[in-house]
C-alpha positions as CSV (number, residue, x, y, z in Angstrom):
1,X,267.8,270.0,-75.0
2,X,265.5,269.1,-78.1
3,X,264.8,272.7,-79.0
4,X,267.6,274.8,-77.4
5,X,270.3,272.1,-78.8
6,X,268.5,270.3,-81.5
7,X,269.5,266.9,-79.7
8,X,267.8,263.9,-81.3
9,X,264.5,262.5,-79.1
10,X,265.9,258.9,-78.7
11,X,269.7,260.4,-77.2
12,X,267.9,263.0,-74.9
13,X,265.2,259.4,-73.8
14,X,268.4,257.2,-73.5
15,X,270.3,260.0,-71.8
16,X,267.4,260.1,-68.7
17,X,266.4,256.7,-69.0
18,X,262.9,257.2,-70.2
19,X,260.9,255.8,-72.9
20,X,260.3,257.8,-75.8
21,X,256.3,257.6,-75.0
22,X,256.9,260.0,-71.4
23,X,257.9,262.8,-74.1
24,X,254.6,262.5,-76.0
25,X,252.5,261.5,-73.2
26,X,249.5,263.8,-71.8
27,X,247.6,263.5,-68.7
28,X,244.1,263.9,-69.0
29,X,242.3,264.6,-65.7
30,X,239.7,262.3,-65.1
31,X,236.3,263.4,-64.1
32,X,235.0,261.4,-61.0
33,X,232.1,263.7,-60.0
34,X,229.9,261.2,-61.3
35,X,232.0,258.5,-58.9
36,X,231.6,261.2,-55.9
37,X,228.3,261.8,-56.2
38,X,227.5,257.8,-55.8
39,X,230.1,257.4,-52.9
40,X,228.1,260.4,-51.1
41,X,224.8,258.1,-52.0
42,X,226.7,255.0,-50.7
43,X,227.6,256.6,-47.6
44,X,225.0,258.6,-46.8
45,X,222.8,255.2,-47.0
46,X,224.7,253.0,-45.4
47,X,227.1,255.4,-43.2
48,X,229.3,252.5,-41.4
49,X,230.0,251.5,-44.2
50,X,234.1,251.3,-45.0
51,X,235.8,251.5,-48.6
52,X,235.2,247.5,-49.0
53,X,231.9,247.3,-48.6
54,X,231.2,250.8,-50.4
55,X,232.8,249.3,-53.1
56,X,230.5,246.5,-53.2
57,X,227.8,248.6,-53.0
58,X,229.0,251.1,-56.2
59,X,229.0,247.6,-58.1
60,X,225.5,247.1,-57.6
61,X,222.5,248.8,-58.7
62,X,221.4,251.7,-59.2
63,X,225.2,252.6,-59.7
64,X,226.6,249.7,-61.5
65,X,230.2,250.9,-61.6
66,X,233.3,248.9,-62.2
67,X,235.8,250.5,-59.0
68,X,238.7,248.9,-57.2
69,X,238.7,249.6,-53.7
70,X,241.8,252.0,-53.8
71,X,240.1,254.4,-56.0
72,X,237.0,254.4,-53.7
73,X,239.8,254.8,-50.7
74,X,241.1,258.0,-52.4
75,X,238.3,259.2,-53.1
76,X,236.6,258.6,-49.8
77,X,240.1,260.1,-47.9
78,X,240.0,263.1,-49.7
79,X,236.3,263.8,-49.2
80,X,236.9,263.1,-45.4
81,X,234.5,260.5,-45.7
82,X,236.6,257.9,-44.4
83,X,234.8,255.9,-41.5
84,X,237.5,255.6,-38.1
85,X,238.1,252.2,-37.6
86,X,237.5,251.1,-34.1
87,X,240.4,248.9,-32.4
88,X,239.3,246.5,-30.0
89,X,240.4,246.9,-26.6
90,X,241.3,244.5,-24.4
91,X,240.2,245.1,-20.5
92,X,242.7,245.3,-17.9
93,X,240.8,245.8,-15.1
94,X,238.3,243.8,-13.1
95,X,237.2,246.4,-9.9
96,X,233.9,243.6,-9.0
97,X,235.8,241.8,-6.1
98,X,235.7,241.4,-2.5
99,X,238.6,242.9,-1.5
100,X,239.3,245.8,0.4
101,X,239.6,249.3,-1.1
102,X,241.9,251.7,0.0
103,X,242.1,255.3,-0.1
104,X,243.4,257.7,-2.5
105,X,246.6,259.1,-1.3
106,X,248.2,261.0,-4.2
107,X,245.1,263.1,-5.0
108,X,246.2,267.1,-4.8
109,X,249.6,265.5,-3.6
110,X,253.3,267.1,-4.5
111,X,255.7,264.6,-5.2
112,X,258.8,266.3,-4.3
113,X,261.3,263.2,-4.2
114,X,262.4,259.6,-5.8
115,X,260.6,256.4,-4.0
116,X,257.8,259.2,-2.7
117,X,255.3,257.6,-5.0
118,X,255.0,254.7,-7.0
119,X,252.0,253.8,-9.9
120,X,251.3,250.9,-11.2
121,X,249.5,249.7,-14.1
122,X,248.6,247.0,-16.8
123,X,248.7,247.3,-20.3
124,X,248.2,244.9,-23.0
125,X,250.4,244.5,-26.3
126,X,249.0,243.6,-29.6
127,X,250.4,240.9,-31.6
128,X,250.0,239.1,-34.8
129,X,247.6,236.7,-33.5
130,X,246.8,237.8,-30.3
131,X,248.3,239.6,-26.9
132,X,250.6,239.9,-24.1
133,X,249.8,241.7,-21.1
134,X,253.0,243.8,-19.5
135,X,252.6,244.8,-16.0
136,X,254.6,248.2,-15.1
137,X,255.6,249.9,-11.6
138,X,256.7,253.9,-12.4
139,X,258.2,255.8,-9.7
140,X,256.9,259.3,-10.3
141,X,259.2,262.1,-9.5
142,X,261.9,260.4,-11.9
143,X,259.4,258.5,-14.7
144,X,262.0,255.7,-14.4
145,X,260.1,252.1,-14.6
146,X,260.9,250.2,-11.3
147,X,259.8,246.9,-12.4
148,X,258.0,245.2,-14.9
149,X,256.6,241.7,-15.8
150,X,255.4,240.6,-19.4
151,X,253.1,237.7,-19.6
152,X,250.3,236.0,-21.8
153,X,247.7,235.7,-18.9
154,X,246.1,238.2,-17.2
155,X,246.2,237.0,-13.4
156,X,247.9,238.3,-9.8
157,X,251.0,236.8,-10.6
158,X,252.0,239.1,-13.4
159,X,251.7,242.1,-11.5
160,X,253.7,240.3,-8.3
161,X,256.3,239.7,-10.5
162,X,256.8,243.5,-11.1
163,X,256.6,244.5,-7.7
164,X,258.7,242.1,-6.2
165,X,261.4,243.3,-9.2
166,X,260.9,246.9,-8.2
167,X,261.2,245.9,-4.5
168,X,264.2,244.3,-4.8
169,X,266.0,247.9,-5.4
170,X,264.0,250.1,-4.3
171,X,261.0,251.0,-1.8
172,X,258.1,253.6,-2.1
173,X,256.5,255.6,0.2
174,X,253.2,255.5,-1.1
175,X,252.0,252.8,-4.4
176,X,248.8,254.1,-6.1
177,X,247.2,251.7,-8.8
178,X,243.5,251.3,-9.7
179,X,241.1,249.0,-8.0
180,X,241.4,246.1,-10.2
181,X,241.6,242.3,-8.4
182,X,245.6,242.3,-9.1
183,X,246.1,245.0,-7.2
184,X,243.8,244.7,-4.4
185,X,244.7,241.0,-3.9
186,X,245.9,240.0,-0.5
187,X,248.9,238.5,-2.0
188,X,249.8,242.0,-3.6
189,X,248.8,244.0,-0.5
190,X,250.2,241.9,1.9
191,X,253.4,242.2,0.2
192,X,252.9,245.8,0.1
193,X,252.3,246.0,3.7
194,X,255.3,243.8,4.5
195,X,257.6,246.5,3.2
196,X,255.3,249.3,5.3
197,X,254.2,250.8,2.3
């Protein structure tokens, strides 16, 4: 438009909404080798090291560069130098108790049916300042949940909860869970049991 038409700068700026400095503006690539080559130092010292304490670290001597933490982010992301953070996992399962085990019945087994087999499990849920456990019952051959229970403790009532909601529809042939206390409880089997599952 300023060439082609001979349109004034300022009506062409106005016209896109732009200040009259984007027109005479000029990137100028910026050369970070210098910042690369002390992030490789950083990290190749100190290599569980994450882009705040890297950061630090550039600050100090023998680097003594200024560098907010983004710029070392980028740069450490796009030199795949970025250090996986680790989430803390919450157990679910406690196998050291005395009660019975029992067999594993769906090993090699085909399910060919709804209420042949039911699993059960425990998960937990993070939240803003800390978890919830949610206890699930799955019936296999449809993946439709059967019952569930959410709670903030981790004891044998939160999975009887579940299964007394999934046993007030329905009935399994076979339940498979892992070993844990909740499961093996004589509260939980004997409930189990009752229904000749």
């Amino acid at each position: 438009m300023l060439k082609d038409q001979g349109y004034p700068l300022s009506t062409v700026c106005e016209l896109l909404e732009l200040p009259r400095s984007t027109y005479y503006y000029q990137s100028v690539e910026r050369d970070e080798s210098e910042l690369e080559d002390a992030i490789e130092a950083v990290t190749g010292k100190f290599p569980t090291y994450g882009t705040r304490r890297v950061s630090k670290q550039l600050g100090r001597p023998p680097h003594q560069m200024v560098v907010n933490r983004k710029r070392t982010q980028r740069k450490m992301r796009e030199n795949g130098q970025l250090v996986p953070q680790k989430r803390r996992k919450r157990p679910t399962t406690d196998s050291d108790h005395p009660y019975p085990r029992y067999p594993n019945l769906v090993k090699d087994l085909e399910i060919t049916h709804p209420e042949h087999v039911w699993v059960s499990d425990i998960t937990y849920i993070r939240l803003l300042n800390g978890f919830v456990y949610l206890a699930i019952i799955l019936d296999v051959f449809t993946r439709s949940i059967r019952g569930w229970c959410l709670g903030h403790t981790l004891d044998q009532e939160l999975t009887l909860m579940a299964l007394r909601a999934a046993l007030a529809t329905n009935s399994p042939q076979i339940h498979h869970s892992d070993q844990g206390v909740q499961y093996a409880a004589n509260s939980y089997t004997g409930l189990l049991k009752a229904y000749g599952i």
